[in-house]
C-alpha positions as CSV (number, residue, x, y, z in Angstrom):
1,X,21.4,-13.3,-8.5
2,X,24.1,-10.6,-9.6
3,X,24.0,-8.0,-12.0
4,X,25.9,-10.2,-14.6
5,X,22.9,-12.3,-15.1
6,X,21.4,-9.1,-17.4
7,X,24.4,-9.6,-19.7
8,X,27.0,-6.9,-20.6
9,X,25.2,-3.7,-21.1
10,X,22.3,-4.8,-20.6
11,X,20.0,-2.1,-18.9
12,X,19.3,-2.5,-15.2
13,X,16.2,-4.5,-14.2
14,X,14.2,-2.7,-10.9
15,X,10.6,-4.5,-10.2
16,X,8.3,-1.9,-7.8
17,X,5.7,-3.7,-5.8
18,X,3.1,-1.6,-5.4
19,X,1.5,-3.2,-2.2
20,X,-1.8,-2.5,-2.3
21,X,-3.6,-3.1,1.3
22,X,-4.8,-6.7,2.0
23,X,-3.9,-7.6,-1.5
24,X,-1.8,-10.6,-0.9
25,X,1.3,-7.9,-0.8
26,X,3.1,-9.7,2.2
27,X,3.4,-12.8,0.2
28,X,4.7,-11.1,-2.9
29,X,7.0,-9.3,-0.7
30,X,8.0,-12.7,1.0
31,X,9.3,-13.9,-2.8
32,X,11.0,-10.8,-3.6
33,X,12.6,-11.2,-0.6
34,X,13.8,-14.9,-0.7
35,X,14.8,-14.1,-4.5
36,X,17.1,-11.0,-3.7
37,X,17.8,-10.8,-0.4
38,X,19.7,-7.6,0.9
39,X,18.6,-6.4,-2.9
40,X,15.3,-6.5,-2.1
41,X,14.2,-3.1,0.1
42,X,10.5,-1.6,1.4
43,X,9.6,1.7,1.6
44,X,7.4,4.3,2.4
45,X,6.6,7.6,1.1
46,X,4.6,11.1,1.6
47,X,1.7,11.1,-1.5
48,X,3.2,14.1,-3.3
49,X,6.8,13.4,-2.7
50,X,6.9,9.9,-3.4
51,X,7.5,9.5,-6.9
52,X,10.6,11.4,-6.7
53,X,11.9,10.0,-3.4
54,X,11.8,6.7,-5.4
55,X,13.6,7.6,-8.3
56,X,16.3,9.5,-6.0
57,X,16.7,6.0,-3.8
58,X,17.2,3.7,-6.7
59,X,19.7,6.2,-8.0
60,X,21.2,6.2,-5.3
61,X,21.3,2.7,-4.8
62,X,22.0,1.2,-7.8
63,X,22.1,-2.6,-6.2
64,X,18.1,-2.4,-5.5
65,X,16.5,-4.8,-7.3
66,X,13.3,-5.0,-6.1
67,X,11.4,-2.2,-4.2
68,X,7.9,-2.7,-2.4
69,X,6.0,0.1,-0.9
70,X,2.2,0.5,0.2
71,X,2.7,4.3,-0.4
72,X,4.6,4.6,-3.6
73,X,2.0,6.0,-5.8
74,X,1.9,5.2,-9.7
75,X,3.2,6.1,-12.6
76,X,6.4,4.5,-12.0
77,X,9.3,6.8,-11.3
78,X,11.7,7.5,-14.4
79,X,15.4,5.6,-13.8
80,X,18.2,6.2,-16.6
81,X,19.6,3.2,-18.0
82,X,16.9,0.9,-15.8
83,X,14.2,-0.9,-16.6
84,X,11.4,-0.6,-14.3
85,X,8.7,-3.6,-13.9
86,X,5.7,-2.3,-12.2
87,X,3.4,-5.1,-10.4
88,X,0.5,-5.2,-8.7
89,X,-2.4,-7.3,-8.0
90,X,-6.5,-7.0,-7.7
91,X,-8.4,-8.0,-5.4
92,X,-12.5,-8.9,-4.9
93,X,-13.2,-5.6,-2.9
94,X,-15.7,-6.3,-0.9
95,X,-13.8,-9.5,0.0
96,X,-10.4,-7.7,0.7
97,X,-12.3,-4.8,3.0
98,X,-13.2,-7.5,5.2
99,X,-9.7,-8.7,5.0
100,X,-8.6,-5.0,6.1
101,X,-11.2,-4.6,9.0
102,X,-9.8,-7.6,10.6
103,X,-6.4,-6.5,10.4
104,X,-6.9,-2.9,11.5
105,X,-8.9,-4.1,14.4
106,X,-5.6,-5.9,15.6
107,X,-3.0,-3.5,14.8
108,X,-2.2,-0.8,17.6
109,X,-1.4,2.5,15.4
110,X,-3.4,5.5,16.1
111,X,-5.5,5.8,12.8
112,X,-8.7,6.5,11.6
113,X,-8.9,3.3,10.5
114,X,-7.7,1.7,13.6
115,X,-10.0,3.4,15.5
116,X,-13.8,2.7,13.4
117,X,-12.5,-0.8,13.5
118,X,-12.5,-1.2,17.3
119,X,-15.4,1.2,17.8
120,X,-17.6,-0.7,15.0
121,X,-18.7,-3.8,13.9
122,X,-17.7,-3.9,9.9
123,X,-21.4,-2.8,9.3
124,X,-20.3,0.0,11.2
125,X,-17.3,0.6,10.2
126,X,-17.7,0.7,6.6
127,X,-20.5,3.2,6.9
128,X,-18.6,5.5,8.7
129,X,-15.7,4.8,6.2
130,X,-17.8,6.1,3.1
131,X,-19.4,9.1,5.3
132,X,-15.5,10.1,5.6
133,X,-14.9,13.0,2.5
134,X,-12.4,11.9,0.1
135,X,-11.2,8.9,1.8
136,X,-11.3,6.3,-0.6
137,X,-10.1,3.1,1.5
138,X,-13.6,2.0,1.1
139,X,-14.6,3.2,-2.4
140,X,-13.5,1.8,-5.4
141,X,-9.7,2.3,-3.9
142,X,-7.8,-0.1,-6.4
143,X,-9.5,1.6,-9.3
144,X,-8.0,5.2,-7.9
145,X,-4.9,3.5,-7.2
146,X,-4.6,1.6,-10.8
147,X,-5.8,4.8,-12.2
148,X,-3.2,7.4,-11.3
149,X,-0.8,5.3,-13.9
150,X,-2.5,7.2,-16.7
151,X,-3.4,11.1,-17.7
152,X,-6.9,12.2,-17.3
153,X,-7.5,13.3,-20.5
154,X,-11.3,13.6,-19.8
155,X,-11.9,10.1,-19.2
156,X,-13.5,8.5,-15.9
157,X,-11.3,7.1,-12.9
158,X,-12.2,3.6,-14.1
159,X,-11.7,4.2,-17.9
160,X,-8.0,5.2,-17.0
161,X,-7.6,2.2,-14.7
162,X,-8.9,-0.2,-17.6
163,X,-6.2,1.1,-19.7
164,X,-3.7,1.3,-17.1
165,X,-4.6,-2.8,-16.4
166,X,-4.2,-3.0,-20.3
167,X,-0.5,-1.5,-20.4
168,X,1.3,-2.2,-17.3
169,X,3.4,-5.5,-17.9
170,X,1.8,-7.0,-14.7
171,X,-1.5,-6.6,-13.1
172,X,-2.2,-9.7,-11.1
173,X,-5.4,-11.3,-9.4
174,X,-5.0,-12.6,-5.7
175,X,-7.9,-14.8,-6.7
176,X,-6.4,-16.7,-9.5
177,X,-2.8,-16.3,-7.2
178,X,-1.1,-19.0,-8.5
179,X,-1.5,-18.3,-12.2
180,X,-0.6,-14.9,-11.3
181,X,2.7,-15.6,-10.0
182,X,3.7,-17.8,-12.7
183,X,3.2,-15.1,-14.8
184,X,4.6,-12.8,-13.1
185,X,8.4,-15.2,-13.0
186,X,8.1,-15.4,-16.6
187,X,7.8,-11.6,-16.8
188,X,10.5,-11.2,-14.7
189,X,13.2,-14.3,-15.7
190,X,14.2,-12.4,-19.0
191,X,15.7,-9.7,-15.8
192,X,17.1,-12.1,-13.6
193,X,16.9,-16.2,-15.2
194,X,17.2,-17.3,-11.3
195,X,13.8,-15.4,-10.5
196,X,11.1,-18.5,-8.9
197,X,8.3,-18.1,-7.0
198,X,6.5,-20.8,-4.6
199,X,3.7,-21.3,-2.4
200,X,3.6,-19.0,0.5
201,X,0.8,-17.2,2.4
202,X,1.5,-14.4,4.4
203,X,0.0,-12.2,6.7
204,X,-3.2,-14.0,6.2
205,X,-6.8,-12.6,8.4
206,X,-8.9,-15.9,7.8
207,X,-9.2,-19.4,7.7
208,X,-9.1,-20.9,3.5
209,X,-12.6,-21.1,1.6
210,X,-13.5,-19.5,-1.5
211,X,-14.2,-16.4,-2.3
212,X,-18.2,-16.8,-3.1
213,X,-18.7,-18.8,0.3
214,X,-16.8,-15.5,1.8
215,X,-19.1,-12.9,0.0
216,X,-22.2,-15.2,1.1
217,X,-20.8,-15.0,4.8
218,X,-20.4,-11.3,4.1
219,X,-23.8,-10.5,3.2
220,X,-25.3,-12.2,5.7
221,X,-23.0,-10.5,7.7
222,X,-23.7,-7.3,7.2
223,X,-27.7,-7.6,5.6
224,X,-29.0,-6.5,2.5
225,X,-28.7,-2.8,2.3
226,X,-25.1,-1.7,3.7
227,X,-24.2,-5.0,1.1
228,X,-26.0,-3.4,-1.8
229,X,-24.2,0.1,-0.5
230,X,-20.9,-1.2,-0.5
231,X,-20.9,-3.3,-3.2
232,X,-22.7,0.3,-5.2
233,X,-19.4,2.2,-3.6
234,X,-16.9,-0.1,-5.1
235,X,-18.5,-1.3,-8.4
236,X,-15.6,0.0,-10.3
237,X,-13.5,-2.0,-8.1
238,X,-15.4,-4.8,-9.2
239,X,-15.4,-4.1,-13.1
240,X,-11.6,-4.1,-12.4
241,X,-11.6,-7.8,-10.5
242,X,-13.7,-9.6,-12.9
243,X,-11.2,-7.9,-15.7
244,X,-8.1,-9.7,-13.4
245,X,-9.8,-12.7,-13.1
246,X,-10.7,-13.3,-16.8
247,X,-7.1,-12.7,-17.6
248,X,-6.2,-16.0,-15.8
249,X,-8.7,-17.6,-17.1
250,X,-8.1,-17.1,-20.3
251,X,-4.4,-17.9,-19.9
252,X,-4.9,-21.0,-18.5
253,X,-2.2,-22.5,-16.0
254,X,-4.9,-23.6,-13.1
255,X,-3.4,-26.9,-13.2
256,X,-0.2,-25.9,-12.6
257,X,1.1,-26.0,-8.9
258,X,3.7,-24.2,-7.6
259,X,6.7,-25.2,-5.6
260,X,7.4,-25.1,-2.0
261,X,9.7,-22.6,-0.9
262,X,13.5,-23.4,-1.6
263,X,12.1,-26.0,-4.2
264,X,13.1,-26.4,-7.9
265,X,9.9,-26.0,-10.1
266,X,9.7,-28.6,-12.6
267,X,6.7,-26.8,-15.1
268,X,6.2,-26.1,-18.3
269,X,7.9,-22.6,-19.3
270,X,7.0,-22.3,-22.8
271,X,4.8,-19.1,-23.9
């Protein structure tokens, strides 16, 4: 892909990735990267600087066309003369904290995370995540996350994330993954006609089933009052994944099966 597939004087195209934790990021990331190559870059930024740092590196290098960061917090930074196509995708949460507690168990960084995951079982762990002040990895955190994309005005934390999910050109659901990404290349194809996704999975903490047979494992898991405590921490988080999901339902496009990587999709494109 090259800048002349925008067209003369065309503004510049720049997708951010907002890669939420254990939300099927490192696959997104995996077709950004196939798709633009050395154009495609990840970073990371300090909470309060972020924004700005963003703005300053896509100034800066005006060949980005796709940046992914776990850090990079919303609204989207401001670009002249660009474009910029903010993505991100939802996840069950009580699904995608078991997803994380695996992971952090693994990983060897010095966190607080890191740490409750090898001192606890998840029981464990998530209670001492929730007794932690402020720290929202375990409460409702894609609702705070979706939710910094709009003013405060008053409303509630999920309010703004509802109407965030409402205005952002894509908010995608890791459950219904592959009508997600279709969506998401006809988003983006108007940008760059060469964009395709495929079939990939990434970074992935557990064996395929679906995602009721996981939630059935987690609650007899973890018994029936830190479920019921978890699930009361994040129920905004779940307002805001039943909200994803119906939008893939709604749209249709189950049926359709995407390509393997480095495959040509032959699907229907029509709107």
């Amino acid at each position: 892909m090259n800048d002349e597939d925008l067209g003369a004087g065309a503004p510049r195209g720049v997708i951010i990735h907002y890669h939420l934790f254990k939300n099927a990021g490192t696959s997104v990331d995996a077709i950004l990267r196939r798709n633009f190559g050395e154009r495609w870059a990840s970073q990371e930024y300090p909470p309060r600087l972020g924004i700005e740092a963003a703005r300053e590196f896509l100034i800066a290098n005006p060949h980005i066309a796709a940046l992914s960061s776990h850090t990079l917090l919303l609204p989207p930074p401001k670009i002249p003369d660009a474009e910029i196509l903010p993505i991100l995708f939802i996840r069950h949460p009580l699904d995608r904290l078991k997803s994380a507690y695996l992971l952090e168990r693994e990983q060897r960084a010095d966190t607080v995370g890191v740490r409750l995951a090898r001192e606890n079982d998840f029981a464990g762990y998530l209670r001492a995540r929730l007794e932690i002040p402020g720290d929202r990895s375990c409460r409702n955190f894609q609702t705070h996350r979706l939710a910094m994309a709009e003013p405060e005005n008053g409303d509630t934390e999920l309010a703004r994330a509802l109407r965030a999910f409402d205005r952002l050109p894509f908010v995608g659901s890791v459950e219904a993954f592959d009508p997600s990404l279709i969506a998401l290349e006809r988003l983006v194809q108007p940008w760059f006609p060469d964009f395709r996704v495929f079939q990939t999975r990434e970074n992935v903490s557990r064996p395929p089933s679906s995602v009721d047979e996981r939630l059935t494992e987690l609650k007899s898991e973890l018994g029936e009052e830190v479920f019921e405590l978890i699930a009361s921490a994040n129920a905004d988080d779940l307002a805001l994944y039943q909200r994803a999901l119906d939008r893939y339902s709604q749209q249709g496009g189950h049926d359709q099966r995407l390509p393997a990587p480095g495959t040509t999709p032959q699907r229907d494109t029509a709107t």
